[in-house]
N, C-alpha and C positions, 0 to 999 in steps of 0.2 A: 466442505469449505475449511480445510486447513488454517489455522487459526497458528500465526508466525510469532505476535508479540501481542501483549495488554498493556498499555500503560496508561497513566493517569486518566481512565474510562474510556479511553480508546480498545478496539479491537483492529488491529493488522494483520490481513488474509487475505488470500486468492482463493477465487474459486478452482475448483480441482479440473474442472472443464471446462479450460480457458476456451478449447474451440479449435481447429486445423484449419488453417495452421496456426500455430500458438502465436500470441502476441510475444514483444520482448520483454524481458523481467519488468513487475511492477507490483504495485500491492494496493491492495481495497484497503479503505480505514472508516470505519463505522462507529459512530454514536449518535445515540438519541435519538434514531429517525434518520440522522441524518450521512452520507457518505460522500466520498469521495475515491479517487482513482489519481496514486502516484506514477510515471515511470520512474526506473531506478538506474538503466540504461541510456543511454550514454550518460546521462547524470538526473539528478533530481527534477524533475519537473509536473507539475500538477496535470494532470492529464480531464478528468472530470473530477464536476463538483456538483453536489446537489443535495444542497441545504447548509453546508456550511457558511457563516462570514469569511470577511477578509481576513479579519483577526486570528479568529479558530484555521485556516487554512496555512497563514505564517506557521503557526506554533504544531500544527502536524507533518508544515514541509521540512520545519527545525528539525522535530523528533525522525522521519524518515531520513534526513540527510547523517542525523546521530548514529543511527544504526539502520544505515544505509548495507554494509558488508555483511551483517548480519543477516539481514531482510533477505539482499543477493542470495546470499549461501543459504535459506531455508528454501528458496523457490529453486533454487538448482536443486537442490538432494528433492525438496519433493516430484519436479517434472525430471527428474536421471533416467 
């Protein structure tokens, strides 16, 4: 489980066996129990959620759209 970015107690990773065929770029984001699943393709959007609020899912789809290019380019260089 490649681990892309940590921020403010978050962790941002994909599993490494996403599975064939591969879904399109996106990223898990984990804390406290609880997770979620962004796409990052074609643009930002919340894919699953489970356990996060409203509130906490704004402020992870903020930080995912922030370093959105960057997210992109770790999931490319790691599934290359």
């Amino acid at each position: 489980m490649p681990v892309a970015l940590r921020l403010d107690g978050f962790k941002f990773f994909f599993y490494a066996n996403e599975g064939s065929p591969r879904e399109p770029a996106h990223i898990h984001v984990r804390k406290a129990g609880a997770e979620a699943k962004f796409w990052l393709v074609p643009q930002v959007r919340l894919a699953r959620n489970d356990g996060f609020d409203a509130h906490t899912l704004r402020q992870i789809a903020d930080m995912v759209t922030e370093h959105r290019q960057f997210l992109e380019r770790a999931w490319n260089e790691h599934f290359a």
